[in-house]
VEXDREN-2710 file (C-alpha; in Angstrom, 1 decimal):
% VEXDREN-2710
k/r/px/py/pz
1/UNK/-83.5/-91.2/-92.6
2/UNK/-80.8/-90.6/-89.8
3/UNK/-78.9/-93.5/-88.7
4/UNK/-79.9/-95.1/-85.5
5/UNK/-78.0/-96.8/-82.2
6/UNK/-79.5/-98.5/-79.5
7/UNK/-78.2/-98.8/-76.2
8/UNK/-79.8/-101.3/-74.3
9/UNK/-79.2/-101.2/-70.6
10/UNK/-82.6/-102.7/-68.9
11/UNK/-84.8/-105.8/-70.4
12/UNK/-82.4/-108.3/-69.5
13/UNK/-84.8/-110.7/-68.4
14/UNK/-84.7/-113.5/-71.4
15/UNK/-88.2/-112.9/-72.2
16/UNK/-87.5/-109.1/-72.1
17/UNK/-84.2/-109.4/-74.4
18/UNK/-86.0/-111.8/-77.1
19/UNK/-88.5/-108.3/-77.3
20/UNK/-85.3/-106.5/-77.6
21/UNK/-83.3/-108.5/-80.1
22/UNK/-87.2/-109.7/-82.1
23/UNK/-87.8/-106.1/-82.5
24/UNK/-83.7/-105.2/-83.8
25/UNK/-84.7/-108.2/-86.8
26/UNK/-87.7/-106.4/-87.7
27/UNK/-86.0/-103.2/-88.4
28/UNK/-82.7/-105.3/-89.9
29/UNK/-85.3/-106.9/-92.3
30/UNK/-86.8/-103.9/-93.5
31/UNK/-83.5/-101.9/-94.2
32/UNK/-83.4/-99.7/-91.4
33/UNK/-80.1/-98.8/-90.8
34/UNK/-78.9/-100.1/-86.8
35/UNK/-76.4/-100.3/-84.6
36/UNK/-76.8/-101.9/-80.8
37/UNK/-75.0/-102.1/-77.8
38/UNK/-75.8/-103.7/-74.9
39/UNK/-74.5/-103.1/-71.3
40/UNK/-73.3/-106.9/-70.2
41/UNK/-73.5/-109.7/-72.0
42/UNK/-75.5/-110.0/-75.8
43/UNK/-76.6/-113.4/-76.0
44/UNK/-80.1/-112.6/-74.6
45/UNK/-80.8/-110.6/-77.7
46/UNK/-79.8/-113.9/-80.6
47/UNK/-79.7/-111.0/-82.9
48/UNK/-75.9/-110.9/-84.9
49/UNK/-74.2/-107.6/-84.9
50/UNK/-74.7/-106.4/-81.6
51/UNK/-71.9/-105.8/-79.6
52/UNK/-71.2/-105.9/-75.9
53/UNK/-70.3/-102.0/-74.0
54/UNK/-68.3/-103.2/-71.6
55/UNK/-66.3/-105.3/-73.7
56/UNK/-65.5/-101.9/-75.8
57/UNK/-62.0/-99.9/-75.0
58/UNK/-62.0/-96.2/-73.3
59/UNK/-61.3/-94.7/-76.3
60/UNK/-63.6/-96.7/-78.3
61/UNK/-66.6/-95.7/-75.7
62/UNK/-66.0/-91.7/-76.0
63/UNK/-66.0/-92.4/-80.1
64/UNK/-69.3/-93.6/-80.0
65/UNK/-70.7/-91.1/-77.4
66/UNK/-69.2/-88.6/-79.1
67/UNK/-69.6/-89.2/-83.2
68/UNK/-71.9/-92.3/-84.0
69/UNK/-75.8/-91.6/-84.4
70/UNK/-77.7/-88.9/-85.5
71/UNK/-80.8/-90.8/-83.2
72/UNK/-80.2/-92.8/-79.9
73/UNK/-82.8/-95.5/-78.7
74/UNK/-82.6/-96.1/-75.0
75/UNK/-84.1/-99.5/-73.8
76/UNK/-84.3/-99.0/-69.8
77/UNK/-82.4/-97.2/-67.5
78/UNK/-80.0/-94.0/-68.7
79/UNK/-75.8/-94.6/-67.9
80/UNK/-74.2/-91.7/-66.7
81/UNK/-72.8/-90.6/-70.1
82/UNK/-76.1/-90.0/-71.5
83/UNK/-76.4/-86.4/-71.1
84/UNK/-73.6/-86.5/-73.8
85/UNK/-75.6/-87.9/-76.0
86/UNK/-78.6/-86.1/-75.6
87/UNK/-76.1/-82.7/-76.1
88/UNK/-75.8/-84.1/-80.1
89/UNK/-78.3/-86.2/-80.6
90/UNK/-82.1/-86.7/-81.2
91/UNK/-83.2/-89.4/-78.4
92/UNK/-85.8/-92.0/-77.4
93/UNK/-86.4/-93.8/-74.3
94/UNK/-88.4/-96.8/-74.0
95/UNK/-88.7/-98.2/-70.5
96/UNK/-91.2/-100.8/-68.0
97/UNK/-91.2/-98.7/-65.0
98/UNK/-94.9/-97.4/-64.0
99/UNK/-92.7/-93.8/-63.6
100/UNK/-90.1/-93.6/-65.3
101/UNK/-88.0/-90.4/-65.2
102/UNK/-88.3/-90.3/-69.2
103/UNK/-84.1/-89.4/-70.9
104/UNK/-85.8/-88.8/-74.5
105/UNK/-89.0/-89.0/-75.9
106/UNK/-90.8/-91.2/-74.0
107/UNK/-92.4/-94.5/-75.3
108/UNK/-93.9/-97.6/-74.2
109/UNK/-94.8/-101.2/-75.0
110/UNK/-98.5/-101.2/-74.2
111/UNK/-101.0/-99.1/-75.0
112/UNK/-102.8/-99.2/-71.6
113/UNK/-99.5/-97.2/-69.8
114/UNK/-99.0/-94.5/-72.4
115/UNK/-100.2/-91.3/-71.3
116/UNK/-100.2/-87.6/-72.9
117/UNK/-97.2/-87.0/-74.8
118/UNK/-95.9/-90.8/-75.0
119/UNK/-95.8/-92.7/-78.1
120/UNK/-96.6/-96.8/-78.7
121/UNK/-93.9/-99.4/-79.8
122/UNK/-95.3/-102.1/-80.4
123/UNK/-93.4/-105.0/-79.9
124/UNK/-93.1/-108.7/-81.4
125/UNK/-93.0/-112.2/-80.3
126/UNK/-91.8/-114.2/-83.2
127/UNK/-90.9/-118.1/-82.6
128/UNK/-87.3/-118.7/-82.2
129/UNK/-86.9/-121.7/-80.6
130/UNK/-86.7/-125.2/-82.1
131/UNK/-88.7/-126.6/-79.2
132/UNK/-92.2/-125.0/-79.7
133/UNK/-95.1/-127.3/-79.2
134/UNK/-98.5/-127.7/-80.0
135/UNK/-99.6/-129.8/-77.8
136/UNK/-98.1/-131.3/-74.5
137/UNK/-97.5/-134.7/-74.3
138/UNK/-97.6/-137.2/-71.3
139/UNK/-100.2/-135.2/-69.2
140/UNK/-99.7/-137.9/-66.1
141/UNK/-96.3/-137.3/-65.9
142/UNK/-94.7/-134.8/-63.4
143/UNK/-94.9/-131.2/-64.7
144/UNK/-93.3/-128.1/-63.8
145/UNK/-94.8/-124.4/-63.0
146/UNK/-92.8/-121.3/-64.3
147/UNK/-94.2/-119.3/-61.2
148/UNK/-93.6/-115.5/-61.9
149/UNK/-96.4/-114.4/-59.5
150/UNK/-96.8/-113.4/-56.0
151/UNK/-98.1/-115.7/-53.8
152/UNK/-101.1/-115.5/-52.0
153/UNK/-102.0/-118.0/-49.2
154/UNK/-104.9/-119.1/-51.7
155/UNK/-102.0/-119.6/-54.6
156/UNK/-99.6/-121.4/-52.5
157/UNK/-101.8/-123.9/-51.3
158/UNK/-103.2/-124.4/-54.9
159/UNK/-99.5/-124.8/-56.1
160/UNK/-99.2/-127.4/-53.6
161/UNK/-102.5/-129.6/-53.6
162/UNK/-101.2/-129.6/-58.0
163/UNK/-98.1/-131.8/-56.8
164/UNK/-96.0/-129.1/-60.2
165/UNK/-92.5/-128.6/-60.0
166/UNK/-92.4/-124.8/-59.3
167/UNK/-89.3/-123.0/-60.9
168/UNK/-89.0/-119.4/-60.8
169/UNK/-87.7/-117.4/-63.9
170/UNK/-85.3/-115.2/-60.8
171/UNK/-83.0/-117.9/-60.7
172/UNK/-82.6/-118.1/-64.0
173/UNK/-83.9/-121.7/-64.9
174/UNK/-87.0/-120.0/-67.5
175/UNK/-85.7/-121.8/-70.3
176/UNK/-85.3/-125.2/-68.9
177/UNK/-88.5/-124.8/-67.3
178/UNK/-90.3/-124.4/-70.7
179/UNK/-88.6/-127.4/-72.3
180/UNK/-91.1/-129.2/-70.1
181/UNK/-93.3/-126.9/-68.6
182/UNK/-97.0/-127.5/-68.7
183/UNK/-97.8/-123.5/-67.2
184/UNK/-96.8/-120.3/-66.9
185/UNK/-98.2/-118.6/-64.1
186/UNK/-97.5/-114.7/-64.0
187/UNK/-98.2/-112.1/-62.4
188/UNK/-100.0/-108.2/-64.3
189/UNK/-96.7/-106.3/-64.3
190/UNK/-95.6/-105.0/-67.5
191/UNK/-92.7/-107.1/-67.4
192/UNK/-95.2/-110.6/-66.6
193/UNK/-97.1/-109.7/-69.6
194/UNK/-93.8/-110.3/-71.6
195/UNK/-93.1/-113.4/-69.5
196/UNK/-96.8/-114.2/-70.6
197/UNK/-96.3/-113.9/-74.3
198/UNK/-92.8/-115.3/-74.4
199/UNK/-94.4/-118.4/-72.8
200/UNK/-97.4/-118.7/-74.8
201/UNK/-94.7/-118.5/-78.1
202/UNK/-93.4/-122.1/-77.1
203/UNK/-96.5/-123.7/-76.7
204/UNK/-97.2/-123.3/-72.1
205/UNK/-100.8/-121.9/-71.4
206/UNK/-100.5/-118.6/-69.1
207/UNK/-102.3/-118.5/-65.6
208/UNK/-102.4/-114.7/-64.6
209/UNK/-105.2/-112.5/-62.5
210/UNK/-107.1/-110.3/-64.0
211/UNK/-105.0/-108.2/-66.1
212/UNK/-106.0/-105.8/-69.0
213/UNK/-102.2/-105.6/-70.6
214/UNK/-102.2/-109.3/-70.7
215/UNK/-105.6/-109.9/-71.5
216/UNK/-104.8/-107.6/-74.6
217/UNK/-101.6/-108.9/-75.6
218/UNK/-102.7/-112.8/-75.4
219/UNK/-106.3/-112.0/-76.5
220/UNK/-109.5/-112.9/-75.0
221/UNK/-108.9/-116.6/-75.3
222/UNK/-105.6/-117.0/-74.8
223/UNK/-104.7/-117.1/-71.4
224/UNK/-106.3/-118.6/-68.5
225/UNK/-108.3/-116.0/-65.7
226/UNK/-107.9/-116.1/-62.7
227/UNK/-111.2/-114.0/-61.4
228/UNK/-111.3/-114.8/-57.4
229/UNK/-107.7/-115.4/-55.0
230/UNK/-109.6/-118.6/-53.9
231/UNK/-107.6/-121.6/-53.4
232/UNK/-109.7/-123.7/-55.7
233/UNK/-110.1/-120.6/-58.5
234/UNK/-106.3/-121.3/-58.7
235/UNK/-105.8/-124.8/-58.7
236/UNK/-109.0/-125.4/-61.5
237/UNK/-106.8/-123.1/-63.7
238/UNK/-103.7/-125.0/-62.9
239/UNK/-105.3/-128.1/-63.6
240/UNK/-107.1/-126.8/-67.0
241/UNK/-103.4/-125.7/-67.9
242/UNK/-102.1/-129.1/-67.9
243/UNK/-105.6/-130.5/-70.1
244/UNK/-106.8/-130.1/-73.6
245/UNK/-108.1/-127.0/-72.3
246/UNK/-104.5/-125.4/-72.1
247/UNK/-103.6/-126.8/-75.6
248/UNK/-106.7/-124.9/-76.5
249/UNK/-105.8/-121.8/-74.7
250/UNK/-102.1/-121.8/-76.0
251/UNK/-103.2/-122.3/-79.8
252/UNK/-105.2/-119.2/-79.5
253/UNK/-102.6/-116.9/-77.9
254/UNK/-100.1/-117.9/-80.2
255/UNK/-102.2/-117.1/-83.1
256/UNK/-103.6/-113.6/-81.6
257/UNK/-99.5/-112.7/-81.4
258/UNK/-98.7/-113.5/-85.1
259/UNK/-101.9/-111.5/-86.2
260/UNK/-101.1/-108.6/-84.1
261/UNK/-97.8/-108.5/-83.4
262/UNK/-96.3/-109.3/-86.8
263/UNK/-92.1/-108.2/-87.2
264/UNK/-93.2/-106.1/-90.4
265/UNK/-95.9/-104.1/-88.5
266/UNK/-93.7/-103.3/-85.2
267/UNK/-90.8/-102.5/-87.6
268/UNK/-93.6/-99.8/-88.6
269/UNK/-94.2/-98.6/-85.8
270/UNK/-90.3/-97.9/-84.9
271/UNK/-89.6/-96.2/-88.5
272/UNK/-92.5/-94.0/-88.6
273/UNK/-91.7/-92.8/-84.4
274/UNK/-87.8/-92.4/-86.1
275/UNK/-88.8/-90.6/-88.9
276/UNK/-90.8/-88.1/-86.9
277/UNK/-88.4/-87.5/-84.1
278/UNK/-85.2/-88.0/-85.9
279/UNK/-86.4/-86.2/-89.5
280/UNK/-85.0/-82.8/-88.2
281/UNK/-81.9/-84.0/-87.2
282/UNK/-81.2/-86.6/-90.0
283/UNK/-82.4/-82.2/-92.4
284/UNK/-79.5/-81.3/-90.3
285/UNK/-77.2/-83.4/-90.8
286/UNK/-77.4/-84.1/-94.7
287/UNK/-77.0/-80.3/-95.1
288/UNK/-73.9/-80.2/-93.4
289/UNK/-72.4/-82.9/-95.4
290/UNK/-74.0/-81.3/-98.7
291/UNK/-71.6/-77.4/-97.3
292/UNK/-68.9/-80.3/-97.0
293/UNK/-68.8/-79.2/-93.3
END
């Protein structure tokens, strides 16, 4: 198996990273053999080991680029030194983007976006906060709304007639929000369907539109619907979110993403897509060491 790095320059959204650093465990815990980098800061990630780019020397930079890795993961968008990489090295490139312009072989989170020639990762949404719930407690008292959706004129006056505190995740207040949130409400972007199942994984029912990717991640009962941009199809969901309903609704999405998102079976995924792209080069590699070149 040839040894892998990851470069991680996009999904720095927290509910984007915890994918990041949930899926890094997975193959940790199964052996694989993994080495990450990310472009800023690591703490999104809660993942040991992984070390910061920019805090690297020059030098230290153009070793990696040039020597470590027989097979490079790229999560998001490609840095300028890239083609280096892909000079010496088998590569794969997972990104969010509807269009991506693909810098390896090109894979995706969701089954519903990967076309002819793209493989499936599939991700993993495993607990790691100590502040979970399963239930929410004081339903009377003041509540606040992780809004992560555009608004309509039907949504904002809905927001407003529920009296919620509205916090958006853009300014960086997500996680205080869910320490005494009562919903999420998110929009169908790739990127809301993580926000959806990062939310649902400490215990706050999801409000969303219509949306097949998060109607499959959260399963059919675990997430609120939104058929009609009425201002009362919005605030009955608001107001479910915040009742025994939303408990309900939470419970179920929580379970649908341990049965089908387990760590074991996305570390899976990831190892068999290495082994197939990366066999050739990992061939390569052991028979130059073997000629002791």
């Amino acid at each position: 198996m040839a040894s892998c790095v990851w470069y991680v320059s996009g999904f720095q959204r927290p509910w984007e990273a915890a994918v990041i650093g949930n899926l890094a465990a997975a193959l940790k815990a199964a052996g694989f053999p993994l080495q990450a980098y990310v472009q800023g800061g690591t703490g999104n990630l809660r993942l040991g080991g992984v070390l910061s780019w920019n805090s690297l020397t020059f030098f230290e930079r153009l070793s990696v680029v040039l020597i470590r890795g027989d097979l490079w993961h790229l999560w998001g968008r490609a840095p300028f030194w890239w083609r280096f990489i892909r000079m010496r090295a088998r590569t794969v490139h997972t990104a969010l983007d509807v269009s991506p312009e693909w810098q390896g072989h090109p894979t995706r989170l969701f089954p519903e976006q990967v076309r002819e020639g793209e493989s499936l990762v599939k991700p993993t949404f495993e607990i790691r906060v100590a502040w979970a719930r399963d239930s929410v407690e004081d339903l009377d008292a003041p509540s606040a709304l992780l809004l992560a959706a555009p608004l309509t004129d039907a949504l904002r006056k809905a927001v407003e007639r529920s009296g919620m505190e509205v916090i958006s995740p853009a300014g960086g207040e997500a996680v205080s929000t869910l320490e005494k949130g009562r919903a999420a409400l998110v929009g169908d972007a790739p990127t809301d369907a993580l926000l959806a199942a990062w939310a649902a994984m400490q215990g706050i029912p999801v409000v969303a539109r219509q949306s097949p990717l998060i109607r499959n991640l959260l399963g059919r009962d675990g997430c609120l619907m939104v058929r009609e941009d009425t201002e009362d199809a919005w605030l009955g969901a608001l107001e479910a979110a915040r009742s025994d309903e939303g408990r309900t609704v939470s419970a179920s999405a929580r379970r649908f993403l341990k049965e089908n998102f387990s760590a074991a079976g996305s570390a899976e995924s990831l190892i068999d897509l290495y082994r197939s792209v990366g066999k050739k080069a990992g061939e390569e590699n052991d028979a130059r060491r073997s000629n002791g070149l």
